[in-house]
LUMKOL-76976 format. One line per 4 residues: their letters; for each residue x negated, y negated, z of N, C-alpha, C. Coordinates in pm, 1 decimal. Layout:
BEGIN
a> X/Y/Z/X/Y/Z/X/Y/Z  ...
***
This chain:
BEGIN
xxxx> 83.9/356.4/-1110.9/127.9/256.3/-1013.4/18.0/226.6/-911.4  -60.9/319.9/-847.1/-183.8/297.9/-772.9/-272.8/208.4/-840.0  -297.0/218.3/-968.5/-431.0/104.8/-1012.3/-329.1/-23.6/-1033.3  -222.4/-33.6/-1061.4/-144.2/-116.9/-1041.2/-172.9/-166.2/-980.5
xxxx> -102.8/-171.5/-849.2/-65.9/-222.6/-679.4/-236.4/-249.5/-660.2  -344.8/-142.6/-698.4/-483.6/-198.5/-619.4/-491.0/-327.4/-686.3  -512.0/-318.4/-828.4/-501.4/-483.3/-926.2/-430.4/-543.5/-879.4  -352.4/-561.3/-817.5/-212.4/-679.0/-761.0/-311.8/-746.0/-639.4
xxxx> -374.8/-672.2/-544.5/-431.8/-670.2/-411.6/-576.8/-756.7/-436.4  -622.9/-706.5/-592.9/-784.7/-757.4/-622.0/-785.0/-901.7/-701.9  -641.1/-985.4/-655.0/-628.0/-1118.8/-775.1/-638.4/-1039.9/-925.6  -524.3/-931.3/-969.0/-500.7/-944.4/-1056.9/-606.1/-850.9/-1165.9
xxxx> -713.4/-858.1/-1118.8/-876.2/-819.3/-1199.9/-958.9/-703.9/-1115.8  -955.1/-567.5/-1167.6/-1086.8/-461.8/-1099.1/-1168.9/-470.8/-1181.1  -1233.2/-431.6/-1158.7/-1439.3/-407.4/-1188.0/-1403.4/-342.4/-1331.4  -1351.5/-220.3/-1328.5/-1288.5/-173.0/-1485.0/-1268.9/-282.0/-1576.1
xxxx> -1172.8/-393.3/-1567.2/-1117.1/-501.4/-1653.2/-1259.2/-535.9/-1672.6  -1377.7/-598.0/-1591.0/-1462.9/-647.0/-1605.0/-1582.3/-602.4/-1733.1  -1567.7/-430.6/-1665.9/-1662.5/-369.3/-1772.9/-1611.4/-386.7/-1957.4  -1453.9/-365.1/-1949.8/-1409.1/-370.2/-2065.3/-1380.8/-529.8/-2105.3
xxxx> -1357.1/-608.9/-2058.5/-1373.8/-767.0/-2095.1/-1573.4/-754.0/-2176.3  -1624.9/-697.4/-2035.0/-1773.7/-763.6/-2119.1/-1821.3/-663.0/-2211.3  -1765.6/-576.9/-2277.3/-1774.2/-504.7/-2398.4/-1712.2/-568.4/-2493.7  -1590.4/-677.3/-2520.7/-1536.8/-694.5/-2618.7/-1390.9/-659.6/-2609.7
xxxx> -1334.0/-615.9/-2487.6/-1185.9/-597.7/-2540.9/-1102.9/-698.5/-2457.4  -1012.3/-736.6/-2552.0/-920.4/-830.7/-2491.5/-846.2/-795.7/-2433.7  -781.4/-871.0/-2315.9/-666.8/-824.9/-2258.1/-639.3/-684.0/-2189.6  -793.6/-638.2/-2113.3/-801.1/-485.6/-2102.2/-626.1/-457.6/-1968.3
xxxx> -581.8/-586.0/-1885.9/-498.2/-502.7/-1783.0/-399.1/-476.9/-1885.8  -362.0/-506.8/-2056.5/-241.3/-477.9/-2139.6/-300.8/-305.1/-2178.1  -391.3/-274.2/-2174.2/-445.8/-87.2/-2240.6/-450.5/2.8/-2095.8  -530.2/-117.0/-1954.3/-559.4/-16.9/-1882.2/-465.2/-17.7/-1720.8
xxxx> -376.4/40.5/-1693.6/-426.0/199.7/-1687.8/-328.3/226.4/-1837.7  -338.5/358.1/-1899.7/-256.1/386.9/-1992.9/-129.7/427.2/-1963.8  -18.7/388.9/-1986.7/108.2/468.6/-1977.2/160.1/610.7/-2017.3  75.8/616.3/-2084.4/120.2/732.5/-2179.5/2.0/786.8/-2250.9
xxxx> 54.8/906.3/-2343.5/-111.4/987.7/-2434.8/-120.0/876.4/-2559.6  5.1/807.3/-2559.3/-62.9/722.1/-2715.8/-142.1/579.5/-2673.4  -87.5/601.6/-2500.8/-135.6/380.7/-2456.1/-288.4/478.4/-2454.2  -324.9/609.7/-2393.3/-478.9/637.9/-2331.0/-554.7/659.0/-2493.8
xxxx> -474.2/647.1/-2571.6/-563.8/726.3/-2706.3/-617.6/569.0/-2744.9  -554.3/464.5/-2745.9/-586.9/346.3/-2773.1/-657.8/263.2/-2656.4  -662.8/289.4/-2524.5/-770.4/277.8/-2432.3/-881.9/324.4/-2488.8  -912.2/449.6/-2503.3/-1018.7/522.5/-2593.6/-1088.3/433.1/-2703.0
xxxx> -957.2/469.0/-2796.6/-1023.2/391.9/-2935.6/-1077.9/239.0/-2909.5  -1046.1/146.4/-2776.8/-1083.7/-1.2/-2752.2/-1232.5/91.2/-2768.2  -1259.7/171.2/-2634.8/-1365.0/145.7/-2573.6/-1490.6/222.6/-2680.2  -1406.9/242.8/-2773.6/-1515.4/326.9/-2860.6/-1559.2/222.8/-2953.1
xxxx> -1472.8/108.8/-2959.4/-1486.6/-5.9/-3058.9/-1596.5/-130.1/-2997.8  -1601.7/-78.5/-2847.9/-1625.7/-181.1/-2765.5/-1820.1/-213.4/-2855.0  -1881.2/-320.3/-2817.1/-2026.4/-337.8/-2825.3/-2137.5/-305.4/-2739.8  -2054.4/-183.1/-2674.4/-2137.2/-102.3/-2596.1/-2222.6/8.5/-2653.3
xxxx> -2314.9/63.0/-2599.0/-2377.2/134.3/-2670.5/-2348.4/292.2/-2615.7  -2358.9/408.7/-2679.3/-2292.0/513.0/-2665.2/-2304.1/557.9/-2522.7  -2430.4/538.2/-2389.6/-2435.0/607.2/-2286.1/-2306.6/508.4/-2194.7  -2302.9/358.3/-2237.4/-2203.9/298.3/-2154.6/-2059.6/346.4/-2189.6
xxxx> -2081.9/346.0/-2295.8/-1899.7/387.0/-2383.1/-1874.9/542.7/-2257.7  -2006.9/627.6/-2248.7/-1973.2/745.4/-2193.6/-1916.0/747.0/-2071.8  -1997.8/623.4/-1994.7/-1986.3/605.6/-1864.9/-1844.4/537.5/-1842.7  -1819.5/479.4/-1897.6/-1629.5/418.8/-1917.8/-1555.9/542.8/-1904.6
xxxx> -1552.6/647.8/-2005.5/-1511.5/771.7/-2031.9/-1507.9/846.1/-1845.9  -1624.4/839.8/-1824.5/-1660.1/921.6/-1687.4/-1556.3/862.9/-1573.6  -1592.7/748.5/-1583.6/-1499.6/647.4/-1494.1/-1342.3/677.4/-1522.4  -1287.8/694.0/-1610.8/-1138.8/744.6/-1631.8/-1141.1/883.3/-1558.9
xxxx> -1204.1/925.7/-1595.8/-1227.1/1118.3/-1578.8/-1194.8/1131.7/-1446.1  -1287.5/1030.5/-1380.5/-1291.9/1011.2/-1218.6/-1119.8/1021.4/-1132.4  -1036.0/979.9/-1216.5/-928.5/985.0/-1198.8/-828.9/1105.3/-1164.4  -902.6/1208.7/-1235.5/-838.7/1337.6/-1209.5/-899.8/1391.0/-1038.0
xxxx> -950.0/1372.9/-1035.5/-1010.1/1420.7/-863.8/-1065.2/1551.9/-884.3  -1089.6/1615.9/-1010.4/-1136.2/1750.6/-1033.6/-1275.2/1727.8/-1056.4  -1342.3/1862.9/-1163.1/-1451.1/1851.7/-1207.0/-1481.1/1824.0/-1334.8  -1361.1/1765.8/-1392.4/-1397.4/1710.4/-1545.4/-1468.0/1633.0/-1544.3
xxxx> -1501.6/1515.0/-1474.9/-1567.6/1413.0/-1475.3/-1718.5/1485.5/-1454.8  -1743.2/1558.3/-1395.8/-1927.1/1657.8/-1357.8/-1920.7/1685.9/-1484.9  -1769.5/1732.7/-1527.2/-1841.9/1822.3/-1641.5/-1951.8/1774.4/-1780.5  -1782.3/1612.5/-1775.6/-1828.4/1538.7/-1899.3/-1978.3/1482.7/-1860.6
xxxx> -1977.0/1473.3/-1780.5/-2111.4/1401.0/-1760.2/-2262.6/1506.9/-1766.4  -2241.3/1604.0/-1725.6/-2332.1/1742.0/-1775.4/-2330.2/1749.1/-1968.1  -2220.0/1738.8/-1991.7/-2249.2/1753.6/-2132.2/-2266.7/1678.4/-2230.1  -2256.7/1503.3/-2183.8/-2271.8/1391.4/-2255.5/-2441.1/1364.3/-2195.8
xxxx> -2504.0/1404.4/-2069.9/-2597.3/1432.3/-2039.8/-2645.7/1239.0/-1966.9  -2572.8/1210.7/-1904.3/-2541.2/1066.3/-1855.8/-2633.4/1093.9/-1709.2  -2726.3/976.4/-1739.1/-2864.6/964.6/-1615.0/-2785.2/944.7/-1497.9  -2804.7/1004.1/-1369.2/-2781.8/951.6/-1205.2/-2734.1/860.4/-1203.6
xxxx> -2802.0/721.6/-1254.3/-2815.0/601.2/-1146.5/-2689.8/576.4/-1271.1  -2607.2/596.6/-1359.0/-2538.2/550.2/-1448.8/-2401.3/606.2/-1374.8  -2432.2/702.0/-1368.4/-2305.9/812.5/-1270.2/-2275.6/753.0/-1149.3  -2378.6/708.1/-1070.2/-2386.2/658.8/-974.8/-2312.1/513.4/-947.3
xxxx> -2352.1/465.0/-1069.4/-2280.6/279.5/-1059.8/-2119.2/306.1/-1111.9  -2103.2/393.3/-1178.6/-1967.2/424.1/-1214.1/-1886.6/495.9/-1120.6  -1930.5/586.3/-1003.8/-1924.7/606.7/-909.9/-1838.4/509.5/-847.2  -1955.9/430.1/-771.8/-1921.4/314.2/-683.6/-1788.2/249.6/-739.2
xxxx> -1812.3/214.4/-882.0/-1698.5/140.0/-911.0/-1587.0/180.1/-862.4  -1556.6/298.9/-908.3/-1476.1/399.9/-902.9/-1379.4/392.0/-763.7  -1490.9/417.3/-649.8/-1456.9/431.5/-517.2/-1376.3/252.7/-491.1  -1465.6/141.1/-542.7/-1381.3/37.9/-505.7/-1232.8/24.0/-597.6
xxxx> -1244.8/53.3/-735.4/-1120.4/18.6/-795.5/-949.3/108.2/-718.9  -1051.8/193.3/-685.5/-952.5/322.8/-613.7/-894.1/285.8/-464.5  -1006.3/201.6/-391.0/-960.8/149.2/-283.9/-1044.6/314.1/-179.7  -1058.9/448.3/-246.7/-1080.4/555.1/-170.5/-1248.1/560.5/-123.6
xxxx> -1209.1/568.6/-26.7/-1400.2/559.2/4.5/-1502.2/492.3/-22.1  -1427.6/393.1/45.5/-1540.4/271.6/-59.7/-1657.2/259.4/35.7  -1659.3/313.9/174.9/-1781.1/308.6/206.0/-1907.3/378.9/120.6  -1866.1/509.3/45.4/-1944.8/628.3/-14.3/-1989.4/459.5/-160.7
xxxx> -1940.3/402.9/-183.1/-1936.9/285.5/-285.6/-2077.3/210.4/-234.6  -2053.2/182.1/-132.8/-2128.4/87.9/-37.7/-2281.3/144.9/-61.1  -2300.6/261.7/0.0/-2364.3/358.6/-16.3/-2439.5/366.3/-140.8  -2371.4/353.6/-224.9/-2417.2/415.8/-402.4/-2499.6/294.1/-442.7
xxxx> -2462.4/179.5/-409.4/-2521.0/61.7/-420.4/-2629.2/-17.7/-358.0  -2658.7/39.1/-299.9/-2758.7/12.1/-195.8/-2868.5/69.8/-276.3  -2843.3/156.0/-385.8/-2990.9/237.3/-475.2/-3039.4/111.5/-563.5  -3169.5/80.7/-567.6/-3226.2/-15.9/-620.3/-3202.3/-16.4/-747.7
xxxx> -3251.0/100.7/-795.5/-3178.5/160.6/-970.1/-3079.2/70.9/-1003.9  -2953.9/-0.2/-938.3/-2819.4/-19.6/-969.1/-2900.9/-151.8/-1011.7  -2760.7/-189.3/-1124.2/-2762.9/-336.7/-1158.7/-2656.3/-399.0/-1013.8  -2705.7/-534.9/-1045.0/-2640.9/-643.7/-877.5/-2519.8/-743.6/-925.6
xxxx> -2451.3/-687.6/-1040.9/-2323.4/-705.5/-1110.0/-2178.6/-720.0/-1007.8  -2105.4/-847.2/-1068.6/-1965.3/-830.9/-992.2/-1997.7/-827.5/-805.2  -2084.9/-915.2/-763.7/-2070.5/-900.6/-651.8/-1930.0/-993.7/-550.8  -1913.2/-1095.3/-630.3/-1780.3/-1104.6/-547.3/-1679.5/-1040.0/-549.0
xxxx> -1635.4/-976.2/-670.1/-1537.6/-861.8/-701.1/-1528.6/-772.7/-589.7  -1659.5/-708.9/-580.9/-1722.6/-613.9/-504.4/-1720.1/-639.1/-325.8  -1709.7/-753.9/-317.4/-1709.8/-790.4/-189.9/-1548.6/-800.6/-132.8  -1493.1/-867.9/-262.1/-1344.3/-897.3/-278.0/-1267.5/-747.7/-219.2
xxxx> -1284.5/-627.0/-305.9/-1243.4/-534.3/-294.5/-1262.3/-466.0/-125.0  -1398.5/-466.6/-93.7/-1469.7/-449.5/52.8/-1345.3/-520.4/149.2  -1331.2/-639.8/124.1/-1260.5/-739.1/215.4/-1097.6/-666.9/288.9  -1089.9/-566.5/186.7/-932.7/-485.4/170.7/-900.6/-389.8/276.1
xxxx> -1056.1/-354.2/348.4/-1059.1/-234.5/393.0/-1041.2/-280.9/543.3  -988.2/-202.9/649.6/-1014.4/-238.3/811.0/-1117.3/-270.5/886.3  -1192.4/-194.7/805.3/-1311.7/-183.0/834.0/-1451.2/-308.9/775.6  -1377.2/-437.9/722.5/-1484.8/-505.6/627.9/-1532.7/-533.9/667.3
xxxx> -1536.3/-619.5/781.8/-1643.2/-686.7/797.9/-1772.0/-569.4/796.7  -1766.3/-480.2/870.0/-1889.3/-356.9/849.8/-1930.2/-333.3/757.1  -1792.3/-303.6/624.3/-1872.6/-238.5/505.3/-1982.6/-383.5/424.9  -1908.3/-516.7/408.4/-1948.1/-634.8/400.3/-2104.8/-656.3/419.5
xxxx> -2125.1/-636.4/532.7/-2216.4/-641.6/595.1/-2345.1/-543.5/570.7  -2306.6/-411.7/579.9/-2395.5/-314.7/483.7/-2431.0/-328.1/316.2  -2288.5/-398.9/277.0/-2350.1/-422.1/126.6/-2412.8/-517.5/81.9  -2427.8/-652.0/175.4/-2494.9/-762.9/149.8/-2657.9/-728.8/213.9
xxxx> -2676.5/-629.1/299.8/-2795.7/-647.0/402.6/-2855.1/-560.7/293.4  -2801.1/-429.2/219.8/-2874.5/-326.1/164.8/-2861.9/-344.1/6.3  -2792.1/-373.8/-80.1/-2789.6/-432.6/-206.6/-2820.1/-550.3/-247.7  -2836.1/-627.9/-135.8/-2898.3/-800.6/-146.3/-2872.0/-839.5/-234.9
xxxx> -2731.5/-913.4/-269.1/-2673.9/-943.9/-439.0/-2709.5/-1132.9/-398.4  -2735.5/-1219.5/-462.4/-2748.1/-1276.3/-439.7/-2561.8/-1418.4/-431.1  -2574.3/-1462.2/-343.6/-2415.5/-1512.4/-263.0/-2424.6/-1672.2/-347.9  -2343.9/-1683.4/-458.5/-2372.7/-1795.8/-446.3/-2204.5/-1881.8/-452.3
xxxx> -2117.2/-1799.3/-455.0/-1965.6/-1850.0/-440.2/-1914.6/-1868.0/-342.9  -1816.8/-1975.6/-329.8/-1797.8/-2030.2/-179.8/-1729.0/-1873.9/-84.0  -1646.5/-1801.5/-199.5/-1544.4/-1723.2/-93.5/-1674.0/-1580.2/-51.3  -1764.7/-1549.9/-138.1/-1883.8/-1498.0/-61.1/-1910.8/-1494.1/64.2
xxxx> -1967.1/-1669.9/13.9/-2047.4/-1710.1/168.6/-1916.4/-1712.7/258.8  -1810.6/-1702.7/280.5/-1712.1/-1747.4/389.4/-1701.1/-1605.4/419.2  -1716.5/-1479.1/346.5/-1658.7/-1328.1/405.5/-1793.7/-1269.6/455.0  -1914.9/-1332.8/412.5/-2023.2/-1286.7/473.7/-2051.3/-1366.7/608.1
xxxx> -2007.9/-1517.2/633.3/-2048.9/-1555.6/779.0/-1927.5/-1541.1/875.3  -1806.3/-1448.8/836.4/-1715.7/-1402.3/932.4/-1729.2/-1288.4/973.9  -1775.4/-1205.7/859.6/-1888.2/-1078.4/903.9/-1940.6/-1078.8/970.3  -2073.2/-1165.8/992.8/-2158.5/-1184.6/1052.9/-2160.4/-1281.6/1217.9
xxxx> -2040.7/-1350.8/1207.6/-1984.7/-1347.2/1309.7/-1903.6/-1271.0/1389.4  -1829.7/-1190.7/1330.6/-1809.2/-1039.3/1386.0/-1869.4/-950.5/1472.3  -1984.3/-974.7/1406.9/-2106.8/-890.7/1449.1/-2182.9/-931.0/1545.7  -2232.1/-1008.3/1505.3/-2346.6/-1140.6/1614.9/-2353.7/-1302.1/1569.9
xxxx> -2299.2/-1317.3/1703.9/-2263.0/-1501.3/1658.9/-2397.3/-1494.8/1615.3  -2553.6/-1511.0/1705.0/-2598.6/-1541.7/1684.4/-2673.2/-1522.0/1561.4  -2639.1/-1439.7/1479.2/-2742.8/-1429.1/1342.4/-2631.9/-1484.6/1258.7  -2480.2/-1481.8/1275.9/-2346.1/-1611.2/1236.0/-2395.7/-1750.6/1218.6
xxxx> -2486.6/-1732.8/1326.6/-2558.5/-1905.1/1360.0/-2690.2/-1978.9/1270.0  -2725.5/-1814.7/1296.6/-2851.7/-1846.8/1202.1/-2904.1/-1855.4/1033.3  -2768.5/-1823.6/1040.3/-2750.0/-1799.8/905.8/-2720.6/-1969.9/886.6  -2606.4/-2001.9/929.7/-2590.7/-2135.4/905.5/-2706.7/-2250.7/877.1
xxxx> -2759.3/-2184.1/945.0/-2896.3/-2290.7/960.3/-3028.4/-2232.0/849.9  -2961.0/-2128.9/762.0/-3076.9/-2126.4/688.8/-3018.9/-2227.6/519.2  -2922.3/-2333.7/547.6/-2869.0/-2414.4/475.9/-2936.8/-2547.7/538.4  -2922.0/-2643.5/413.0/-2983.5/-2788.9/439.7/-2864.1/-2866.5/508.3
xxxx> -2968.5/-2952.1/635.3/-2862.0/-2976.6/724.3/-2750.7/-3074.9/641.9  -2657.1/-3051.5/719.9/-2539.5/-3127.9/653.4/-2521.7/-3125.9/469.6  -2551.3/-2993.5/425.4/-2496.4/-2946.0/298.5/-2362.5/-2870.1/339.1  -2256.2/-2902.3/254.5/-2164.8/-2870.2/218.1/-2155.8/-2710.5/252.3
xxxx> -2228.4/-2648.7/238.1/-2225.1/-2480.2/259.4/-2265.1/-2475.3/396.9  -2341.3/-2509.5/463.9/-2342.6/-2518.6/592.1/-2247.8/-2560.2/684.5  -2211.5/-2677.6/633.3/-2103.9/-2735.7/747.4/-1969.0/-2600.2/725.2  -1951.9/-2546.6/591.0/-1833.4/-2441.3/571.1/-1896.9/-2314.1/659.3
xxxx> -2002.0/-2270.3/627.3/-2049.6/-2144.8/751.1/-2007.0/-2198.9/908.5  -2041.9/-2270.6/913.5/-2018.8/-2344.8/1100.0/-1884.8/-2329.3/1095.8  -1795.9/-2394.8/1037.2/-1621.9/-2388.0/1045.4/-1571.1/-2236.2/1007.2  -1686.6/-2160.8/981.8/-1580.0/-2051.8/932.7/-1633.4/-1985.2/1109.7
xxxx> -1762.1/-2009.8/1148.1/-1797.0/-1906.4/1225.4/-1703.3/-2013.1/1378.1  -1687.0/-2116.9/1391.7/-1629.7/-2218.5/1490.9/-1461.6/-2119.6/1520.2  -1392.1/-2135.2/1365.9/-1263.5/-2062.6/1350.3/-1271.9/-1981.5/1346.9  -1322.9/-1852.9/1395.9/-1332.3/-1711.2/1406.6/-1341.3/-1719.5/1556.3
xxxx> -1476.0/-1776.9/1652.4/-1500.3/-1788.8/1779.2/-1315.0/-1821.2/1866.7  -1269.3/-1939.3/1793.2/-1115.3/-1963.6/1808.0/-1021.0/-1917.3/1810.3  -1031.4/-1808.8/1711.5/-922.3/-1741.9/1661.8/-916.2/-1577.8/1760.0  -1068.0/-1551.3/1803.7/-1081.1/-1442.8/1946.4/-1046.1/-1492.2/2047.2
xxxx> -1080.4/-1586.3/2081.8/-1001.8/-1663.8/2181.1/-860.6/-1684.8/2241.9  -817.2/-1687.2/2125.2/-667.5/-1682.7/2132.2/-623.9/-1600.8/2137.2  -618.7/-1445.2/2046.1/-573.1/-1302.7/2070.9/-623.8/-1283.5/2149.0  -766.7/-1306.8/2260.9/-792.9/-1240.6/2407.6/-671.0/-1329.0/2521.4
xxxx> -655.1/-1436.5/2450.4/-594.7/-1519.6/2569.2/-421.9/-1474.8/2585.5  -385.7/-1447.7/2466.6/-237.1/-1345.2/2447.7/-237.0/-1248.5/2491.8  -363.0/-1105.4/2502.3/-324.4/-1019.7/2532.4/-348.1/-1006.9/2668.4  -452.7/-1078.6/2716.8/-426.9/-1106.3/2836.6/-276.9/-1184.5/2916.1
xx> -254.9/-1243.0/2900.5/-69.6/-1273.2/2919.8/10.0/-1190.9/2882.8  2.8/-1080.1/2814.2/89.7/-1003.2/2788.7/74.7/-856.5/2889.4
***
């Protein structure tokens, strides 16, 4: 029910669905999570079928493992003999699909090693936390994924208006004047300036 409810929260789609969509399996939210030992034996058998090659198939494996909160997952990964930076991106995933510590996510990604995969997903998931605009902000400044979707650019210049109008501002302006993405940075950072305004102006009356 937890990867459930997080999938309900992420439009439906985690980073998992993603990895197993771009291996070849259809319809991964119908296998994953498994219900049962016969739905996980056929999770398995997808991902063994998948057109991945054996260290990714492992790293899928690791990523389930991750689930137990023990040391099976060290273990499998000691004995399938799966590189850092592989552990590491499965890691991260991990921490966002889970919703648990996704700063330690934030973190993992910031290693150059990583591929710059699923960054709106990734941002999507970030967006969940109390804390986003911060984590947001650390994962765009230190993983530098490159932004090119509108709901991106709108969670990175509310971030960044969060933070400091003025680099909110400047950002805007590193768009061609009167392009379409600019005039949306200005209205997002205009309606944020507005929207403090108003909860200072309530709680002050209250």
């Amino acid at each position: 029910k937890q990867i459930e409810d997080r999938r309900a929260r992420m439009s439906d789609v985690l980073v998992f669905d993603f990895l197993l969509a771009a291996g070849g399996v259809k319809h991964p939210d119908m296998l994953y999570p498994p219900r049962d030992v016969e739905g996980l034996k056929r999770l398995l058998d997808q991902i063994e079928e998948t057109t991945y090659d054996t260290l990714k198939k492992d790293c899928l494996v690791y990523f389930l493992l991750k689930w137990h909160e023990d040391d099976r997952a060290s273990r499998f990964q000691e004995a399938r003999c799966i590189p850092p930076q592989f552990v590491a991106l499965a890691d991260a995933y991990w921490h966002l699909d889970s919703g648990k510590e996704t700063s330690r996510a934030v973190a993992l990604l910031s290693d150059a090693r990583l591929n710059r995969d699923y960054p709106s997903k990734i941002i999507q998931a970030l967006s969940l936390e109390q804390n986003s605009g911060e984590l947001i902000l650390r994962y765009i400044r230190t993983a530098k994924p490159l932004l090119t979707e509108p709901d991106d650019i709108d969670a990175y210049s509310i971030a960044l208006a969060q933070s400091s109008l003025l680099e909110a501002w400047q950002y805007q302006r590193s768009f061609p004047e009167g392009s379409a993405t600019r005039v949306r940075v200005l209205r997002n950072v205009l309606r944020w300036c507005l929207t403090r305004e108003l909860s200072y102006t309530r709680l002050v009356q209250h």
